[in-house]
Each structure stands twice: as structure tokens, then as C-alpha cells.
C-alpha positions as a Markdown table, in Angstrom:
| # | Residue | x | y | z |
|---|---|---|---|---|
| 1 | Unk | 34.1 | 9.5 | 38.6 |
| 2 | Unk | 34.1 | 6.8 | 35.5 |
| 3 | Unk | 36.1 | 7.4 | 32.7 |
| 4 | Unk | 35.8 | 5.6 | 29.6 |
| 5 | Unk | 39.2 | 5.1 | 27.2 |
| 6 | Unk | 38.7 | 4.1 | 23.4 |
| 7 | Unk | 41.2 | 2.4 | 21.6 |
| 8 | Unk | 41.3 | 2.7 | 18.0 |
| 9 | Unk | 43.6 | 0.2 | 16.0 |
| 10 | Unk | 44.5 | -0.2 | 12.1 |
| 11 | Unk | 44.6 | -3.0 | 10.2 |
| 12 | Unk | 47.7 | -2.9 | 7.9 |
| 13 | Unk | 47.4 | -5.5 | 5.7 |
| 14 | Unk | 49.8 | -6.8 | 2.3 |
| 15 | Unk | 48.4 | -5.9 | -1.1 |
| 16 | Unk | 46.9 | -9.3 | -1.6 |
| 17 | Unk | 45.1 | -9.8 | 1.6 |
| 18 | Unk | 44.3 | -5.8 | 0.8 |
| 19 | Unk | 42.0 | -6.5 | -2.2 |
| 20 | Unk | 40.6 | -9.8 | -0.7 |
| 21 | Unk | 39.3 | -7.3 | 2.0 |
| 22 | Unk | 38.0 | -5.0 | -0.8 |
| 23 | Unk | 36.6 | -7.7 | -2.9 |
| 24 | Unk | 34.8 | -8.9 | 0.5 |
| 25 | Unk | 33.4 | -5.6 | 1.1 |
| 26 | Unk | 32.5 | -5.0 | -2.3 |
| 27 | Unk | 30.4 | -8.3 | -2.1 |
| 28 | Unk | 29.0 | -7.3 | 0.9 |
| 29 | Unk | 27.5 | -3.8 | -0.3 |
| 30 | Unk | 26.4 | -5.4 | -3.1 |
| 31 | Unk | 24.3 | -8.4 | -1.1 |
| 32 | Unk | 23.0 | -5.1 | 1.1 |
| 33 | Unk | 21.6 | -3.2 | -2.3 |
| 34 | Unk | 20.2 | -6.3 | -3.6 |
| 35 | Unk | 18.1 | -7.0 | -0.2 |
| 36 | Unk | 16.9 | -3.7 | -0.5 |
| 37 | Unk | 15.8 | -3.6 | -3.7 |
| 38 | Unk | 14.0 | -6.5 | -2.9 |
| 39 | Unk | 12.5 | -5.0 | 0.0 |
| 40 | Unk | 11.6 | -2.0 | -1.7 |
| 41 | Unk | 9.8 | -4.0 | -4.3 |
| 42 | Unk | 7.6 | -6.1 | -2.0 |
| 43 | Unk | 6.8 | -2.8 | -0.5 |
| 44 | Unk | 5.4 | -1.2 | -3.6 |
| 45 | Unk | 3.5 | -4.5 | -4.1 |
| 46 | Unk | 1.9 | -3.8 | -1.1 |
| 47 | Unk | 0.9 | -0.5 | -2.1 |
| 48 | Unk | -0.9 | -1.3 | -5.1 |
| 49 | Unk | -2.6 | -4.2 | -3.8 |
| 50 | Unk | -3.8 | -1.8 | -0.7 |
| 51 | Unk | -5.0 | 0.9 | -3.2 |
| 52 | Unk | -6.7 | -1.6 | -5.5 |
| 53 | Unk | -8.2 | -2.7 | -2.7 |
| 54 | Unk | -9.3 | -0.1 | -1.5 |
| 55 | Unk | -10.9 | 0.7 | -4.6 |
| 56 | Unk | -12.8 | -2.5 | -5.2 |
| 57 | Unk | -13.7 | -1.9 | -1.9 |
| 58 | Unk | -15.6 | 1.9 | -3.1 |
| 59 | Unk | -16.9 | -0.2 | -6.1 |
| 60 | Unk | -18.4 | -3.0 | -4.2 |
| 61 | Unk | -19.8 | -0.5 | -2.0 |
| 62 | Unk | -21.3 | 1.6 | -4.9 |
| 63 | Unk | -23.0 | -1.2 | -6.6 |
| 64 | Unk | -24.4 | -1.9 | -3.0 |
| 65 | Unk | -25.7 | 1.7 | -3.0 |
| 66 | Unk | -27.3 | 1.5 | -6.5 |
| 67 | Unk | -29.1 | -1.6 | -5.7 |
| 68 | Unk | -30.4 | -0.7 | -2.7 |
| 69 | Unk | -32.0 | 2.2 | -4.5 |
| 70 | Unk | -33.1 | 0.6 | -7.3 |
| 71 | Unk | -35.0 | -1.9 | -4.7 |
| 72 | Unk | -36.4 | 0.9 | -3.1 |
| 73 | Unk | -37.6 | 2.6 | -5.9 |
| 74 | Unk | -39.2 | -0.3 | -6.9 |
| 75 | Unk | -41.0 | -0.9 | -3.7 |
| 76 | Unk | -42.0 | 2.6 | -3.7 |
| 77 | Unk | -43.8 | 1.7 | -6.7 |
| 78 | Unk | -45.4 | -0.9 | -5.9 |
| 79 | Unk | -46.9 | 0.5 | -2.9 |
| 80 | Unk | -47.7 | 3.5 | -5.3 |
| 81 | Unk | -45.7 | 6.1 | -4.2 |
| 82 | Unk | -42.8 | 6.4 | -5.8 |
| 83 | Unk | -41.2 | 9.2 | -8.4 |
| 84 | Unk | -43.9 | 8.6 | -10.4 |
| 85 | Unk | -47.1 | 8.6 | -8.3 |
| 86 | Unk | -49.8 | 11.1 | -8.6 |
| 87 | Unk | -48.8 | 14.3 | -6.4 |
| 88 | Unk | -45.1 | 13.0 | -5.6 |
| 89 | Unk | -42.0 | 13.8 | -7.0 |
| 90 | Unk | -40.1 | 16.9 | -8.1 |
| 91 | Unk | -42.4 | 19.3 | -10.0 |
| 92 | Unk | -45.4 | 18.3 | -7.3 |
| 93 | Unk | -46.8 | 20.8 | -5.2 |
């Protein structure tokens, strides 16, 4: 059977190596945040430019759409039978 011991040990240090400790900590926390932040903001960057892509990407497609129809159309009436043509379009019979 394996048994596993932990040791656990304190650091008793004089004031002024005390609040070098602290000031090293306090440093330390602060680099962390700071990173953070920093990734944090990159990652909001990245959303927007993903949406705003996305969203040039619907535009682009839409004006693809709306040209494609609008060449159709106007190939339909050329070859006279479009919209407009005798006995074609909505109110014909």
C-alpha cells in the first residue's frame, strides 16, 4: 500500500523582508490584471471584426442577389417575357 506524506512549512520572515515579499506580490497581481486586460481587449477586437465581417459578408451577398435579378429581369425582357410581357405577370390569367 503507498502512502503519500505532505509537508507544509511557513515562511517567517522580519518586517523588512515581509513587505519586500508583499510589494513582490503586489507587483505580481498587478502584471497578471494588466495581461488580462490586454487579453480581454484583443478578444473583443476579435468580435467586432468577426461580426462586421460577417455582415459585409450578408451585404456583399445581397448586392449579388439584386444584381443577379436585375440581370435577369432584363434578359427576360429582351427575350420578351418578362413582368411586363403581354399575358405574364401578376394580374395575368
Amino acid at each position: 500500500m503507498l502512502v503519500t506524506q505532505a509537508f507544509r512549512f511557513e515562511l517567517d520572515p522580519p518586517n523588512k523582508v515581509r513587505s519586500a515579499l508583499a510589494s513582490h506580490a503586489g507587483a505580481a497581481q498587478f502584471a497578471y490584471n494588466w495581461g488580462l486586460d490586454q487579453m480581454q481587449a484583443r478578444l473583443d477586437a476579435r468580435r467586432v471584426l468577426a461580426a462586421l465581417a460577417r455582415r459585409r459578408a450578408i451585404d456583399g451577398s445581397m448586392k449579388r442577389l439584386m444584381m443577379f435579378r436585375q440581370r435577369r429581369r432584363a434578359m427576360n425582357d429582351r427575350r420578351g417575357c418578362g413582368a411586363g410581357a403581354p399575358g405574364r405577370g401578376p394580374g395575368a390569367a
